[in-house]
C-alpha positions as CSV (number, residue, x, y, z in Angstrom):
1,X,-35.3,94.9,11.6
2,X,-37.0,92.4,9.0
3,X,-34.6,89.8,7.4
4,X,-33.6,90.5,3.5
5,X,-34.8,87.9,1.9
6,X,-32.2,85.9,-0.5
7,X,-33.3,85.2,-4.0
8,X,-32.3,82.9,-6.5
9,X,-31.2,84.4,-10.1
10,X,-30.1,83.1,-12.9
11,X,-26.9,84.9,-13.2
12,X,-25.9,83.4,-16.7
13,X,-29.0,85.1,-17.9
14,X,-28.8,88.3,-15.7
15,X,-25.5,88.9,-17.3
16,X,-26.7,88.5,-20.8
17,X,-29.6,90.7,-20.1
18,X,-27.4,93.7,-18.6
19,X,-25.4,93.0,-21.6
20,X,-28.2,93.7,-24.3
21,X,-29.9,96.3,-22.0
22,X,-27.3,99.1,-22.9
23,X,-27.8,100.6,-19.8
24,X,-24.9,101.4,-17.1
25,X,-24.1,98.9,-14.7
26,X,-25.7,101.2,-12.1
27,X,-28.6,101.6,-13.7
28,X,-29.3,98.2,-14.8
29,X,-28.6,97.0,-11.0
30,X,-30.9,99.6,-9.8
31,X,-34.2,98.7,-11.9
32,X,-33.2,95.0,-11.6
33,X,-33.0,95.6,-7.8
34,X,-29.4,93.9,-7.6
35,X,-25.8,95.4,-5.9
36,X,-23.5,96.7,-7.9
37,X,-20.9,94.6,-6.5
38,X,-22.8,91.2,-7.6
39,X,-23.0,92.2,-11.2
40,X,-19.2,93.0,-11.5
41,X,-18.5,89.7,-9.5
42,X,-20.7,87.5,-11.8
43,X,-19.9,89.6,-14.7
44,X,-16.2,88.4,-14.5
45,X,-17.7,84.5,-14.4
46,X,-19.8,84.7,-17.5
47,X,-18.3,87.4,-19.9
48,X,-21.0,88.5,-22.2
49,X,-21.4,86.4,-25.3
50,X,-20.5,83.3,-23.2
51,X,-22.9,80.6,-23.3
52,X,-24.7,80.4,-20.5
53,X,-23.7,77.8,-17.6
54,X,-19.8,78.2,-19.1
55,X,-16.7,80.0,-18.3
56,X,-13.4,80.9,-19.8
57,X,-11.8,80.1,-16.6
58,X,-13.9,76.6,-16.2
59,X,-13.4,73.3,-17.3
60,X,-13.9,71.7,-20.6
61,X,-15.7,68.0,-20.3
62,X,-13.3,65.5,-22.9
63,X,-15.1,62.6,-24.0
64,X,-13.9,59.2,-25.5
65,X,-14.1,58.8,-29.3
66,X,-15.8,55.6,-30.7
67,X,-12.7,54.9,-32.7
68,X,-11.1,52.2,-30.6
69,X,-8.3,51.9,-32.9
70,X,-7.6,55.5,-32.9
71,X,-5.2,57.4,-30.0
72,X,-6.4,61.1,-31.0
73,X,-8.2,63.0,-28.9
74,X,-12.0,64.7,-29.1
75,X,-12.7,67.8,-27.6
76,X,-16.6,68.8,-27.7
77,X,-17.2,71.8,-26.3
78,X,-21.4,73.3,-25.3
79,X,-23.1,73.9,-29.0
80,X,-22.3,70.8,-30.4
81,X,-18.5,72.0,-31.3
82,X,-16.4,69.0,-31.8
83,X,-12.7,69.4,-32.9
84,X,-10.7,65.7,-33.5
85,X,-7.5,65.7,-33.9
86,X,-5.1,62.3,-34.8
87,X,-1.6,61.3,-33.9
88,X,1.0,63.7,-35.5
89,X,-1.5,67.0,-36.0
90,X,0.8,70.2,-36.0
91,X,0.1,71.9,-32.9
92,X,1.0,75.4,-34.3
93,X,-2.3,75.0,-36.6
94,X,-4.0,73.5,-33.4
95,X,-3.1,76.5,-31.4
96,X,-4.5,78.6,-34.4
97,X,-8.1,76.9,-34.2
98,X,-8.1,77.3,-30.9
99,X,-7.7,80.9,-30.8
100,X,-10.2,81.5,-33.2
101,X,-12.8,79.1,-31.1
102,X,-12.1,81.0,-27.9
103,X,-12.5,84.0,-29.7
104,X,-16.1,83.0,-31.6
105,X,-14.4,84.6,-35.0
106,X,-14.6,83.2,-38.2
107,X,-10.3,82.2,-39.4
108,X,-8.8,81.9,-42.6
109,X,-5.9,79.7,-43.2
């Protein structure tokens, strides 16, 4: 019996491609010669419309602000994003940005 050889995909990419292809999952696996099973699994990782290489249930990277008299914090998030906020910000209007990042939607006030 010969030995399946194991192949390397960019599964970021694979996901964003089943997502614009419009076909069913078992469709798209078939012609892209990939289980089922592996789509749904890496589907769940990178959610269509993620950027590629994040997840919702990863980690944010938080670097240090050149403001060295400043305690706020500096989140930067993949694209460039960059939300600062300064001692004393009201979290209730954090929490609102916040949604409306995670949720890629333009907010009003």
């Amino acid at each position: 019996m010969a030995k399946r050889k194991r192949v390397q995909r960019d599964w970021p990419a694979v996901v964003q491609a089943y997502a614009a292809s419009g076909l069913s999952v078992t469709a798209f696996c078939r012609d892209q010669g990939i289980s089922t099973s592996l789509l749904y699994s890496w589907r769940q990782r990178y959610p269509p419309g993620t950027e590629s290489g994040t997840s919702s249930a990863g980690f944010v990277e938080l670097l240090p602000v050149d403001q060295p008299a400043s305690s706020g914090v500096a989140l930067v998030v993949d694209g460039g994003l960059r939300l600062e906020v300064e001692p004393g910000f009201d979290a209730a209007t954090l929490e609102q940005v916040l949604a409306c990042v995670e949720r890629r939607t333009a907010c009003s006030p």
